[in-house]
C-alpha positions as CSV (number, residue, x, y, z in Angstrom):
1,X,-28.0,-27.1,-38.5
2,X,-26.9,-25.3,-35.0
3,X,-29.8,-24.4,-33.4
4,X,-30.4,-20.6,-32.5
5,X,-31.7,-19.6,-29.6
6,X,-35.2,-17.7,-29.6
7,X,-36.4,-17.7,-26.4
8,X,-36.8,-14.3,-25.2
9,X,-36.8,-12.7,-21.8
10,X,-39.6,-13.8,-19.5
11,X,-40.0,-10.6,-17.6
12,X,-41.4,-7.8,-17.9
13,X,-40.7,-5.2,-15.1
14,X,-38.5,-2.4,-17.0
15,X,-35.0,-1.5,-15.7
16,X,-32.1,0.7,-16.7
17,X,-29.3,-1.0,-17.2
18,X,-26.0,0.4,-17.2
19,X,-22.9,-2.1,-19.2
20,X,-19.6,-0.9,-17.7
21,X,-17.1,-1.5,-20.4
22,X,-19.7,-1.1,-23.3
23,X,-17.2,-0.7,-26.1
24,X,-15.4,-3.7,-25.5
25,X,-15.6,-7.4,-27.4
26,X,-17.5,-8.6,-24.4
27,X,-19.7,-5.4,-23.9
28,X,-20.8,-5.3,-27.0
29,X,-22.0,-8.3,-26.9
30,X,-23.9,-7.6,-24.0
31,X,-25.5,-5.3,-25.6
32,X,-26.6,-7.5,-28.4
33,X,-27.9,-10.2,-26.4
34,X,-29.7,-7.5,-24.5
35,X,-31.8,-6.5,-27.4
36,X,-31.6,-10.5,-29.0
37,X,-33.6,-11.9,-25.6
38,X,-36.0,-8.3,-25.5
39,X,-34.6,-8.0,-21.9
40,X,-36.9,-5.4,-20.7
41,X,-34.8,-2.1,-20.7
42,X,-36.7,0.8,-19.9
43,X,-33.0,3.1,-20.6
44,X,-29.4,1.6,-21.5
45,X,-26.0,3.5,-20.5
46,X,-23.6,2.3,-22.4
47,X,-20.1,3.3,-20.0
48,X,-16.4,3.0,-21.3
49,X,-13.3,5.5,-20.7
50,X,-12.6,9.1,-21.7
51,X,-11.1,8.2,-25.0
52,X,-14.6,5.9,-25.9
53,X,-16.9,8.9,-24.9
54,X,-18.4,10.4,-27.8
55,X,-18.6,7.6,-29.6
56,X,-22.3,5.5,-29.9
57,X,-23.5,2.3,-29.2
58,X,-26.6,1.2,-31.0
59,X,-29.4,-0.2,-29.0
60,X,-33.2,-1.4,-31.0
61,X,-31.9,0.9,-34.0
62,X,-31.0,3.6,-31.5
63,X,-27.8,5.2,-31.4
64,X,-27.0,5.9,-27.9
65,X,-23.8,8.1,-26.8
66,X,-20.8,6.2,-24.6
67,X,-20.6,8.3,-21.0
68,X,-17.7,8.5,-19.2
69,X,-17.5,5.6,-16.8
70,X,-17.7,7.4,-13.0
71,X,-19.3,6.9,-9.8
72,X,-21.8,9.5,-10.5
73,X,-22.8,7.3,-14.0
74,X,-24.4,4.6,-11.6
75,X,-27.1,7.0,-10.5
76,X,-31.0,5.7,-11.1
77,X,-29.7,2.4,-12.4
78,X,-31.0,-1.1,-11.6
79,X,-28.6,-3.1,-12.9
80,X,-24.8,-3.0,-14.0
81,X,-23.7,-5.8,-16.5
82,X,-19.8,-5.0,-15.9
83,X,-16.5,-6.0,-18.4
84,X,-14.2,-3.3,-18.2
85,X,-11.4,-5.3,-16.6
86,X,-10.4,-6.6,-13.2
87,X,-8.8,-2.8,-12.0
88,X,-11.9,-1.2,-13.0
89,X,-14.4,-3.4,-11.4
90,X,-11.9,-3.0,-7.9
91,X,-12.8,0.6,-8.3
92,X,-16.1,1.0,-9.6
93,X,-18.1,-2.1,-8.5
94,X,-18.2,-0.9,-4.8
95,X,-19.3,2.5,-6.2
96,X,-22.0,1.2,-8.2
97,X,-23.6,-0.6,-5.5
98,X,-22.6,1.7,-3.1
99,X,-25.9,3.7,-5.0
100,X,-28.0,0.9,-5.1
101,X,-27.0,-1.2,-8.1
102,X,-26.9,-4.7,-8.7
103,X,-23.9,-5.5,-10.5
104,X,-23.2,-8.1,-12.6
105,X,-19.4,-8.5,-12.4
106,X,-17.5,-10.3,-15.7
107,X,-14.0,-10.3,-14.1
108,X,-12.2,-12.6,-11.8
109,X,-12.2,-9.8,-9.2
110,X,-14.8,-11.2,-6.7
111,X,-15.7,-14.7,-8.1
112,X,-14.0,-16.9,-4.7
113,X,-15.0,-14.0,-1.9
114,X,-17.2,-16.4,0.7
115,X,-20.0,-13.2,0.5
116,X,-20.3,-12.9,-3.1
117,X,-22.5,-15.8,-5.4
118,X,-20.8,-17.2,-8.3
119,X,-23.5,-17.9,-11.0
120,X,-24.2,-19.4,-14.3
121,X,-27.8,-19.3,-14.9
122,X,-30.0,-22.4,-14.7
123,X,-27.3,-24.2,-12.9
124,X,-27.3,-22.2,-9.7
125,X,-29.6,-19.4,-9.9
126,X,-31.1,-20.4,-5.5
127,X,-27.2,-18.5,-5.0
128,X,-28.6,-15.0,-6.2
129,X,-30.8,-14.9,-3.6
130,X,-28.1,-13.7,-1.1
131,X,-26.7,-11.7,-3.3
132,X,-25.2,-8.1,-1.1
133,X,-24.8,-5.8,-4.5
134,X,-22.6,-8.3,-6.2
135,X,-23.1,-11.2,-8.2
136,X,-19.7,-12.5,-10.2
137,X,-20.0,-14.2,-13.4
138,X,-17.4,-17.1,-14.0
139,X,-14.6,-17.8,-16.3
140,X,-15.6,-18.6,-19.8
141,X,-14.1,-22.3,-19.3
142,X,-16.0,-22.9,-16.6
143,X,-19.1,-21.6,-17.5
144,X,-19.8,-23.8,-20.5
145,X,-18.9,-27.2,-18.3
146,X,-21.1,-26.4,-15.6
147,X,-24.8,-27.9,-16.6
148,X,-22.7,-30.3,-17.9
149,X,-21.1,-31.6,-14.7
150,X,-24.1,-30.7,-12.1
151,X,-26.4,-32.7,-14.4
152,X,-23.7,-35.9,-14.4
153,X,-23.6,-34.8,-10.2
154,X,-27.1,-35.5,-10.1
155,X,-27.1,-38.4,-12.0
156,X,-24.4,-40.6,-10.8
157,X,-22.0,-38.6,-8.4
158,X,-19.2,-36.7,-9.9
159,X,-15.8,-38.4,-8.2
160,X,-12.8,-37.0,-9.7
161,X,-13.1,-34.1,-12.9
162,X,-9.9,-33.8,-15.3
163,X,-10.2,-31.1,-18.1
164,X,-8.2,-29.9,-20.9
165,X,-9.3,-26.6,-23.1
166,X,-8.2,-25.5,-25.9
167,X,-9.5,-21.7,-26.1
168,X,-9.6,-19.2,-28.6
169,X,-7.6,-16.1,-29.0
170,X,-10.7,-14.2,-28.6
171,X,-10.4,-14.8,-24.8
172,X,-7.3,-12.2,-24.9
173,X,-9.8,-9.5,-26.5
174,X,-9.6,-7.5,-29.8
175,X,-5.5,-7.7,-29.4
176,X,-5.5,-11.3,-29.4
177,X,-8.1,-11.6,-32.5
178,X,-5.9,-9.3,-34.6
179,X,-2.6,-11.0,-33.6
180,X,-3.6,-14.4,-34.3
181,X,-4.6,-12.6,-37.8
182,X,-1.7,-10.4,-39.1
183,X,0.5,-13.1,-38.1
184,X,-1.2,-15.8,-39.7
185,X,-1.1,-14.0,-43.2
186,X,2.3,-12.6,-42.3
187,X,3.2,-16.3,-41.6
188,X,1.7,-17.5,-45.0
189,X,3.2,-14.9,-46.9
190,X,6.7,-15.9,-45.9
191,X,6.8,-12.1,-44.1
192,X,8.5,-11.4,-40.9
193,X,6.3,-12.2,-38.1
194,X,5.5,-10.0,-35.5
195,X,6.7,-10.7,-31.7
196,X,3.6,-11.6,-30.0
197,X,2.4,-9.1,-27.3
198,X,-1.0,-10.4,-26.6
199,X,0.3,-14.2,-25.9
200,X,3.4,-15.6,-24.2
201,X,4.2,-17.3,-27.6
202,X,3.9,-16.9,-31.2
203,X,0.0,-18.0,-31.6
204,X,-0.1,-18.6,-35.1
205,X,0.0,-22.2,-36.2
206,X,0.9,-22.9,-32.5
207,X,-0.2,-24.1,-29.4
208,X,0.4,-22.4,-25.8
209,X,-0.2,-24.4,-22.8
210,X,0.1,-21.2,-20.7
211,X,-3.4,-18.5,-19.7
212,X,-2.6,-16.2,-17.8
213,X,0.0,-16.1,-15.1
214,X,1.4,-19.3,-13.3
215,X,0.9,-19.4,-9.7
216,X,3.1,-20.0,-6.5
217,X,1.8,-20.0,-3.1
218,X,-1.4,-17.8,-4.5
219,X,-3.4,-16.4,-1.5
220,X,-6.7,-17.1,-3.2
221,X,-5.9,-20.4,-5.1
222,X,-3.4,-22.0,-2.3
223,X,0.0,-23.7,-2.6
224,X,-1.7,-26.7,-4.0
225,X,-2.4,-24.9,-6.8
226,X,1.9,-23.8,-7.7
227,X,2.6,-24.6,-11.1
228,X,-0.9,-24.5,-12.5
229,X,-1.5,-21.3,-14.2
230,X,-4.4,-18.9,-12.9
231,X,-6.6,-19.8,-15.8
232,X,-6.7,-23.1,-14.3
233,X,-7.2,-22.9,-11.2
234,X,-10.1,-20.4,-11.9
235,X,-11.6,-23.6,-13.8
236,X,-11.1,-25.9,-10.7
237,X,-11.9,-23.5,-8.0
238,X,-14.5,-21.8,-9.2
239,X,-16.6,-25.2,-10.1
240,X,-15.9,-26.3,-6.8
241,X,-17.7,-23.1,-5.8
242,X,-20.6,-23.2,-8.4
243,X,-21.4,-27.1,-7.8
244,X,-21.0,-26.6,-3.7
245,X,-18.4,-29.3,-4.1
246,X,-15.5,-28.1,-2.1
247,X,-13.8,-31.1,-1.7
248,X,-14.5,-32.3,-5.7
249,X,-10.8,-33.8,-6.7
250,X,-10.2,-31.9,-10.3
251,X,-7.3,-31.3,-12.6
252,X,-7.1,-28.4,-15.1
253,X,-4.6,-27.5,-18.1
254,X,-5.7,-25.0,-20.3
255,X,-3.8,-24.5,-23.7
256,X,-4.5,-21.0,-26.3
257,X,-5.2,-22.4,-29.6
258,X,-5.2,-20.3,-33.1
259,X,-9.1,-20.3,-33.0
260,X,-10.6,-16.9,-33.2
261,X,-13.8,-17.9,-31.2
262,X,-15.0,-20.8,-29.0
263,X,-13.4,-22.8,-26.7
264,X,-13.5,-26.3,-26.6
265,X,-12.7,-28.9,-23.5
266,X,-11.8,-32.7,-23.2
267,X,-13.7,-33.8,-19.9
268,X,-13.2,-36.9,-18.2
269,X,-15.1,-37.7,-15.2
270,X,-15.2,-40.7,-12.9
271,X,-18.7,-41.0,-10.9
272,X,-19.5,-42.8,-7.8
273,X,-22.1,-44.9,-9.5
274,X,-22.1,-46.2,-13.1
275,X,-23.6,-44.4,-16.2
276,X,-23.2,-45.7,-19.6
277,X,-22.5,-43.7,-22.7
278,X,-26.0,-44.1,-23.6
279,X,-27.8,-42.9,-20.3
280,X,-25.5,-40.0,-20.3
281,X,-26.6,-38.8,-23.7
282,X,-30.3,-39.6,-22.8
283,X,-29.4,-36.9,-19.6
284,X,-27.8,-34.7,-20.9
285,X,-29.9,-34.3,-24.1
286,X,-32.6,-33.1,-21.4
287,X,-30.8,-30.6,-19.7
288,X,-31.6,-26.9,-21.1
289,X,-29.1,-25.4,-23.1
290,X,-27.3,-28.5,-23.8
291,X,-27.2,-30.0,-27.4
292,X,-25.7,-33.7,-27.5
293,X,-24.5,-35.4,-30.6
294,X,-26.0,-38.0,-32.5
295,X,-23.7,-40.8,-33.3
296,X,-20.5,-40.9,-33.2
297,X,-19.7,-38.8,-36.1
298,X,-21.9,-35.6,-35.0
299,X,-19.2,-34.2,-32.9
300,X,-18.7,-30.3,-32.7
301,X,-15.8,-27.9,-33.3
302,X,-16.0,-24.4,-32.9
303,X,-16.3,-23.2,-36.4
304,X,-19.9,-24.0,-36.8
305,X,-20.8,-23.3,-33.1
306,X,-19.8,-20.0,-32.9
307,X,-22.2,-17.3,-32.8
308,X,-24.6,-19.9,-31.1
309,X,-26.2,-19.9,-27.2
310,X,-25.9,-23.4,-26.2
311,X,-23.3,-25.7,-25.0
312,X,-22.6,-28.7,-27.4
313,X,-21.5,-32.3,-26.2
314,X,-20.3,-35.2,-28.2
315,X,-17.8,-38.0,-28.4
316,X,-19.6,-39.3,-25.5
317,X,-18.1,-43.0,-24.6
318,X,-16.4,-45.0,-21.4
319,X,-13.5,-44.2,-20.0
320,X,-11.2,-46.7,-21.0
321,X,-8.9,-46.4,-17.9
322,X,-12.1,-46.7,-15.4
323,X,-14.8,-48.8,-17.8
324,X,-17.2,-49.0,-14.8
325,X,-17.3,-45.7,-13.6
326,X,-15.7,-43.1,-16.1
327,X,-16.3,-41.2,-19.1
328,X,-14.9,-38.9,-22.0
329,X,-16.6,-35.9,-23.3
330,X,-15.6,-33.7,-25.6
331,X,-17.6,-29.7,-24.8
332,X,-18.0,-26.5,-27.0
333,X,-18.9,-23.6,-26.8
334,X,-18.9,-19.8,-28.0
335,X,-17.0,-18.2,-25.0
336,X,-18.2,-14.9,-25.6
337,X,-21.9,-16.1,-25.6
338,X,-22.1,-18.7,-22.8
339,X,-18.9,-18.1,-21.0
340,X,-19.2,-14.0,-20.8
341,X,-22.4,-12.0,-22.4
342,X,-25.3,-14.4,-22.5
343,X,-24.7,-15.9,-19.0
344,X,-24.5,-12.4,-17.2
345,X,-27.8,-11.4,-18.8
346,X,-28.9,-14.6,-18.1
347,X,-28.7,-13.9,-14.2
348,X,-29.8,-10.4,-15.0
349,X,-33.4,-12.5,-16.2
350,X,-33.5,-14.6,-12.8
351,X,-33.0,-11.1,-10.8
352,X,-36.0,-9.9,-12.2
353,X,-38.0,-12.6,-12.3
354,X,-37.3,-13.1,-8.8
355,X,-37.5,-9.2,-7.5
356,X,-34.2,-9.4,-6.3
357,X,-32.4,-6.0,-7.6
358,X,-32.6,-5.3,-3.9
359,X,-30.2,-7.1,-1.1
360,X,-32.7,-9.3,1.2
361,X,-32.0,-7.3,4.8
362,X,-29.3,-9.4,6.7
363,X,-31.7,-10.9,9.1
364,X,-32.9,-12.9,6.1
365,X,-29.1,-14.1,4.4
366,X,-29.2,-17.3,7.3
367,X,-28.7,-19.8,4.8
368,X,-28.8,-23.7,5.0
369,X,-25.5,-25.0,3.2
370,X,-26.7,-27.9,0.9
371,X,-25.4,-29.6,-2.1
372,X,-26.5,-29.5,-5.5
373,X,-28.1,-33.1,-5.3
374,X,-30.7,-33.1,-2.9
375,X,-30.8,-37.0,-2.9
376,X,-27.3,-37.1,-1.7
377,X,-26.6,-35.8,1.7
378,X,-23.1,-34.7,2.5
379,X,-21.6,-37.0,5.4
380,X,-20.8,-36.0,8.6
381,X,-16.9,-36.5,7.9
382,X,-17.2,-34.0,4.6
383,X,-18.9,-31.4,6.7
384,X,-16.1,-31.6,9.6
385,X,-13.3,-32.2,6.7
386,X,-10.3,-29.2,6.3
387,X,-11.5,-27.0,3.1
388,X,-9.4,-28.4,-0.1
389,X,-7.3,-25.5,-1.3
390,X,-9.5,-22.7,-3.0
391,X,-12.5,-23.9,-0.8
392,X,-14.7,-22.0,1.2
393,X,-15.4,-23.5,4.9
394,X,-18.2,-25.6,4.2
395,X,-20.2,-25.5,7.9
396,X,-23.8,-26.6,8.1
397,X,-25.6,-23.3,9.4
398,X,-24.1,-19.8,8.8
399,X,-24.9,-15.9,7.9
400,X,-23.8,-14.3,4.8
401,X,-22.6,-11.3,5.9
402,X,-22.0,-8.5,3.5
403,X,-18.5,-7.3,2.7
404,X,-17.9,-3.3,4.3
405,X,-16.3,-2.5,1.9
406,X,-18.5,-3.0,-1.0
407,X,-21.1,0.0,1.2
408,X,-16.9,2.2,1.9
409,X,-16.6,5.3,-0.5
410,X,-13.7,5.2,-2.9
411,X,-11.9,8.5,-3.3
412,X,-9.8,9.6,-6.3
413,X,-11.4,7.3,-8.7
414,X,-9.1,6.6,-11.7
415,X,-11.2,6.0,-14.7
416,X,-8.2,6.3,-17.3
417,X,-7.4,2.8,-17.1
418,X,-10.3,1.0,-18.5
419,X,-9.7,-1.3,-20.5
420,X,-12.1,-2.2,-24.0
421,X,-10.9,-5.8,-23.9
422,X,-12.0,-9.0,-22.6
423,X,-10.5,-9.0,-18.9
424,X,-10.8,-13.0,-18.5
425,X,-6.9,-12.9,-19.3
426,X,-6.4,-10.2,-16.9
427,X,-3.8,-9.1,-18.8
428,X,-4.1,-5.9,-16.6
429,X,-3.1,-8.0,-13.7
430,X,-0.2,-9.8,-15.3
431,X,1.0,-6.3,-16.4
432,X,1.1,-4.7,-12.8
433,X,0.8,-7.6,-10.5
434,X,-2.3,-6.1,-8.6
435,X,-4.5,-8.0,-7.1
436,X,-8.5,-7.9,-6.6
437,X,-8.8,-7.0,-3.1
438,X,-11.9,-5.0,-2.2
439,X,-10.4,-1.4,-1.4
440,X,-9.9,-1.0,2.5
441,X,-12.5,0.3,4.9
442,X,-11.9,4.6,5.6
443,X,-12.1,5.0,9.3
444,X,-14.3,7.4,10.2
């Protein structure tokens, strides 16, 4: 049996919480696990575009009207759990907080800026503490591998990192579920099949090594990134980011498979000190959220982990090109759960808990810069080293400042454009070619 998750929120300071996109495959979702985990809402505002108001979202058997999703919305709430798309969150993010929000942001749109924490819960949940309004939530790839890798980090050193996914089509949204099934019966039916819209190829029966856009000379991921797609190097840079491993050497290809939901990943790590296949499972059997195989023939695929919280491991064994120091993995998980709704409310939890809706005043954001293993000090040549491409400067003492422009006003919002889809494609992006930039100061 795949075990459920029945842990419920361990706060209990009431909040309203506002979910920016609420209509969508990942917002509703949010909303669920909202009311699975009792997260203690004293009101929800369910937020979405004009052509989603007047419809209802229901909340504890309550059916709660969609409002239109505008600067003004933000007003009186605590926290913002925010999936609307990567456009949207450009817009209204910086509004939101500009009112005193905390926003949890489910996009790519702020996940590698130096000011803002990238977090997946009960791996680095010290980085919400200098939080400035923002906190990003990662891509659903990376999400799932991360108390995978920090606990193998802590245990033996983690060397080099080389991962394929295979992710499902609910990745690409709503669009993506119902193209992978019309053309699938179309397909079995001996029917003409549909041109794909929501993939590059025809996803039915298929494979596609290509998410999202490829990348050359990227100003966020950095020429040594050309050739990978962005879906990629959001895996490698952002667990670089998450782990405080700037320099960690890593390797990414992620392939769309005809899966509706879960993605899956083939890990291979080499370590700077030996672990066996059996210590490893011992480890990570302890690690919250993680459930490990028994035996060789308990491996996991995504048709019976779906709809489930934690991430699963199996296939555990040595690397057989690096028998002292390597090892295979195989990682699943339900990328809607732990890779987009669960983990944000996740953080929303450790907020609470912690009294941090508020941004500490700056004179408190002077930071030490450690690394995930506090038995292993970084060396004086990896602290002086050039950042890796993607990398932030890693210095030993500095202040978080806040970005200006998440406190600037944004004039002439455009709401039209949300989307009700999950943005970790960014289709929106590949579409128009914009990028995430934080909108530029007004001078005064």
């Amino acid at each position: 049996m795949m075990p459920q998750e029945t842990s419920q929120s361990p706060v209990s300071e009431t909040v309203t919480v506002a979910v920016l996109g609420a209509t969508g495959l990942v917002g509703s979702h949010l909303i669920r696990i909202l009311e699975e985990r009792n997260f203690p809402v004293r009101t929800l505002k369910p937020l979405a575009s004009e052509r989603s108001v007047g419809g209802h979202v229901t909340f504890k058997g309550e059916s709660i009207p969609v409002e239109l999703a505008c600067p003004e919305a933000f007003e009186g709430v605590d926290i913002v759990l925010a999936s609307a798309g990567g456009s949207v969150s450009e817009t209204l993010v910086p509004e939101a907080v500009k009112r005193g929000c905390v926003v949890i942001d489910n996009t790519s749109c702020f996940r590698m800026k130096p000011d803002v924490p990238l977090v997946v819960a009960g791996v680095n949940d010290d980085d919400v503490e200098r939080h400035q309004g923002i906190i990003a939530n990662p891509n659903c790839s990376t999400a799932q591998l991360m108390s995978v890798l920090k606990a193998l980090h802590e245990a033996a050193g983690l060397k080099r990192v080389v991962v394929s996914t295979y992710q499902s089509v609910s990745g690409a949204g709503k669009a993506g579920m119902d193209e992978l099934r019309n053309t699938t019966r179309q397909s079995v039916n001996d029917e003409t099949v549909a041109e794909p819209k929501a993939f590059q190829r025809p996803i039915a029966f298929n494979l596609i090594p290509h998410i999202d856009v490829f990348l050359e000379n990227d100003p966020v991921y950095g020429k040594d990134l050309d050739g990978y797609t962005k879906e990629e190097a959001k895996l490698i840079c952002e667990t670089r980011k998450i782990l405080h491993l700037p320099d960690l050497k890593m390797t990414a290809t992620a392939v769309r498979v005809p899966v509706m939901i879960g993605h899956s990943e083939s890990v291979t790590v080499d370590l700077e000190r030996a672990l066996s296949p059996q210590k490893a499972e011992r480890l990570l059997a302890k690690t919250p959220d993680v459930v490990v195989g028994d035996g060789v023939m308990d491996y996991h695929t995504p048709a019976e982990t779906a709809g489930t919280d934690p991430v699963y491991v199996s296939r555990i064994r040595r690397d057989s090109s690096n028998m002292g120091q390597g090892l295979n993995l195989w990682v699943v998980s339900d990328n809607l759960r732990i890779g987009a709704a669960l983990n944000a409310v996740r953080i929303a939890e450790v907020l609470v808990q912690r009294e941090r809706l508020k941004p500490l005043p700056l004179e408190q954001l002077i930071v030490e810069e450690t690394t995930p293993s506090q038995s292993e000090k970084p060396s004086e040549a990896l602290l002086e080293s050039e950042p890796t491409a993607c990398a932030t400067p890693n210095t030993k003492r500095h202040v978080i400042q806040p970005t200006q422009d998440v406190l600037q006003h944004v004039e002439d919002v455009e709401i039209s454009a949300i989307e009700t889809h999950d943005e970790r494609v960014a289709e929106e992006e590949k579409a128009s070619g914009e990028s995430c930039a934080m909108p530029t100061p007004h001078k005064n």
